[in-house]
FIVO-163605 format. One record per residue (C-alpha): residue in three letters; x, y, z. Coordinates in steps of 0.05 Angstrom, whole numbers, plus 5000, padded with zeros to 4 digits. Example, Ala and Ser with C-alpha at 12.3 -4.5 7.8 and 13.67 -1.06 7.14 Angstrom:
<pts>
ALA524649105156/SER527349795143/
</pts>
This chain:
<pts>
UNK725769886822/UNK723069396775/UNK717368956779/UNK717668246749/UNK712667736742/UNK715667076729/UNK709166506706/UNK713165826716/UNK707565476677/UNK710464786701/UNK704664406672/UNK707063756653/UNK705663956587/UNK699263676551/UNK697262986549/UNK701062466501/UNK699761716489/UNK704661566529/UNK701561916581/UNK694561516574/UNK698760896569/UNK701761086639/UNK708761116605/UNK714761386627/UNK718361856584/UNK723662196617/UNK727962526565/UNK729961936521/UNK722261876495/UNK720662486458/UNK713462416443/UNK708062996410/UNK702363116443/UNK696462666437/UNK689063046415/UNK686163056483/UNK693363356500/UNK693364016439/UNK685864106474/UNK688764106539/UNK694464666502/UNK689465046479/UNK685065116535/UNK690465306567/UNK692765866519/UNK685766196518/UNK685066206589/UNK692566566593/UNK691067086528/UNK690867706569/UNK696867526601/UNK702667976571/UNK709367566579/UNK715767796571/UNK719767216574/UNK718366506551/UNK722066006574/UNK721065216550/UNK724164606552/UNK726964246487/UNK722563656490/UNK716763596438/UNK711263546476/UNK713664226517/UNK715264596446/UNK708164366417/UNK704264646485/UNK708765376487/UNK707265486415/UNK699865376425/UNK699065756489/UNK702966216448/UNK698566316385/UNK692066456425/UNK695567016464/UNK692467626448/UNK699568106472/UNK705767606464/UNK705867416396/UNK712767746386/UNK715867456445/UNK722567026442/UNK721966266450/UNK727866056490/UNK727165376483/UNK732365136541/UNK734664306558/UNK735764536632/UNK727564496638/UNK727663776609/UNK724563206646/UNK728062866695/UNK731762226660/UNK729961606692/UNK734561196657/UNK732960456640/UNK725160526663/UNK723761076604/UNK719360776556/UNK716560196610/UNK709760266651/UNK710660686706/UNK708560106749/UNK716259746737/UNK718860316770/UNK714560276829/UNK716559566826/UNK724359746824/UNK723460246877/UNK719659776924/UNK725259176912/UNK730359696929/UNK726459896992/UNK726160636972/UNK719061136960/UNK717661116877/UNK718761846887/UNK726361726914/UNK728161126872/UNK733761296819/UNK733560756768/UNK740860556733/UNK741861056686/UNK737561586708/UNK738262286755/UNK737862366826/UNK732362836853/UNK738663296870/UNK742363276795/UNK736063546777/UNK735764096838/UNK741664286809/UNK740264386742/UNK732264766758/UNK736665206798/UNK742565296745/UNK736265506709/UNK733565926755/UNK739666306754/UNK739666456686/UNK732766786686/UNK733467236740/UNK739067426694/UNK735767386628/UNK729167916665/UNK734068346685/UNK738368426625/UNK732668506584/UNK727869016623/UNK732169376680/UNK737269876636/UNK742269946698/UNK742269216706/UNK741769406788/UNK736269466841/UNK730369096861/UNK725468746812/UNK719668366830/UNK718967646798/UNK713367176789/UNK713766516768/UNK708565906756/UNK712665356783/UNK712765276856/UNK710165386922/UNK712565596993/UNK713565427064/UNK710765997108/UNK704266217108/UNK702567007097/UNK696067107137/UNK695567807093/UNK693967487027/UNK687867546993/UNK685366826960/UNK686166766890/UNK679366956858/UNK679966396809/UNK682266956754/UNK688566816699/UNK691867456733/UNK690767346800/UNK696667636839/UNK699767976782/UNK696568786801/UNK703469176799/UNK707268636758/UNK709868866705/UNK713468346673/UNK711767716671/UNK715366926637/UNK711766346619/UNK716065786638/UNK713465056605/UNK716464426638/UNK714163776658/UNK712163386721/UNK717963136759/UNK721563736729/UNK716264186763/UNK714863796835/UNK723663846844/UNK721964606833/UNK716564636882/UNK721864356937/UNK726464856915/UNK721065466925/UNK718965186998/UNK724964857026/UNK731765326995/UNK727665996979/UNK722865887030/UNK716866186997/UNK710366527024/UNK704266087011/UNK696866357006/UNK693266237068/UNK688365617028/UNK695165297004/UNK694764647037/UNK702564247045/UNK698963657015/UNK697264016950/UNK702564446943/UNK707263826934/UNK702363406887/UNK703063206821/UNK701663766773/UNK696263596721/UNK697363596648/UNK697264426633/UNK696964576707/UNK698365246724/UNK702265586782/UNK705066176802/UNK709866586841/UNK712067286856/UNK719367406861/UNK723467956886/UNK729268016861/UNK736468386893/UNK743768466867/UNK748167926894/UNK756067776879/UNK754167416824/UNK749067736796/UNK741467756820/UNK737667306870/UNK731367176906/UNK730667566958/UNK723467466977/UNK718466936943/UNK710966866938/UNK706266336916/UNK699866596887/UNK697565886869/UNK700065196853/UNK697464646810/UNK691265086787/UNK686564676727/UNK680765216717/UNK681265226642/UNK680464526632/UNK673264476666/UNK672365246627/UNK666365416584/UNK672165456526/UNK674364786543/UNK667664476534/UNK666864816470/UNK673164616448/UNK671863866468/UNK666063876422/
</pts>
């Protein structure tokens, strides 16, 4: 039996100008992050420096590099840790709207009669292209966790990540105190997974409507499917089983979603000034 806990930190990364411009960016603008945005990073990182990863998982885009490696230096336990630095955790492309206000693709999506959250622009993925791939990568961490911390490569492990949420509602779980290791007593193992917004609400459908995950009793449906702040923070328990081709979910748990304590911390403030 091992015990995994998986942080999907699916936090949009930090802020860049584009992001104050209300930008798109997709994956064809690779932009740094702006200096509100390394604050936002390093708020971040302080509030997780306790946390002892295991795995780190990030997507190839610049502004998703710059926020792991800051979270990174300010952790107190993971400074040895591997950086897997992976294009299956990019943004979702949205084709010819990248680098145009995000009100042109409200305005596309409203002359095609479809919800800004539906629209595919010419060029760009469908909201199931990039199912596909947050599950192809999905797959490859369970993997990964068990290859690198169960010896036998069999049995159970337990895996959380900070990424998603879940449909049913466990009436036995205690609220989350507000704490950077809420939900993680008897996790031992434990990946940081950076991504970005669209990335991370396509994840969130995939926790509640394939893996149909277990959501904390003050998880509201509204908030568990909003956008995820710059930096926000979720996470979810996973336990994994052998399957045919290697292992799989077989029960899921959503500590929280969307979480934004660190930036309205005392560190945060002291940062700012």
């Amino acid at each position: 039996m091992l015990s995994t806990a998986t942080v999907m930190r699916p936090n949009k990364n930090g802020e860049t100008q584009y992001n104050k411009d209300k930008l798109l960016q997709g994956q064809g603008v690779d932009t740094p992050l702006s200096e509100p945005g390394q604050l936002q990073a390093q708020a971040a990182g302080l509030y997780l420096r306790d946390i002892r990863f295991s795995n780190v998982f990030v997507s190839n885009l610049q502004r998703a590099r710059q926020t792991a490696e800051i979270i990174m230096r300010n952790n107190i336990h993971s400074s040895e840790v591997e950086m897997v630095f992976d294009p299956l955790l990019r943004e979702r492309g949205f084709g010819i709207a990248e680098g145009r206000p995000k009100e042109d693709l409200k305005n596309m999506a409203n002359a095609s009669g479809q919800s800004c959250r539906d629209y595919t622009p010419p060029g760009g993925e469908t909201l199931e292209q990039v199912r596909l791939r947050c599950k192809k990568f999905l797959k490859a961490l369970y993997q990964r966790m068990v290859d690198d911390h169960c010896s036998s490569g069999q049995g159970h492990a337990a895996v959380g990540t900070e990424a998603g949420a879940g449909a049913a509602v466990s009436e036995t779980d205690v609220p989350p105190a507000g704490l950077p290791d809420d939900g993680m007593e008897g996790i031992h193992l434990h990946a940081l997974v950076v991504s970005h917004g669209a990335y991370i609400r396509v994840a969130v459908r995939h926790f509640v409507e394939d893996l149909q995950c277990t959501l904390p009793q003050v998880q509201r449906m509204s908030q568990v499917f909003s956008a995820c702040p710059n930096t926000g923070i979720s996470r979810f328990i996973l336990t994994l089983s052998p399957g045919e081709s290697g292992p799989v979910p077989s029960a899921v748990r959503c500590v929280f979603t969307n979480r934004r304590d660190h930036l309205t911390s005392r560190d945060i403030c002291y940062i700012k000034h």
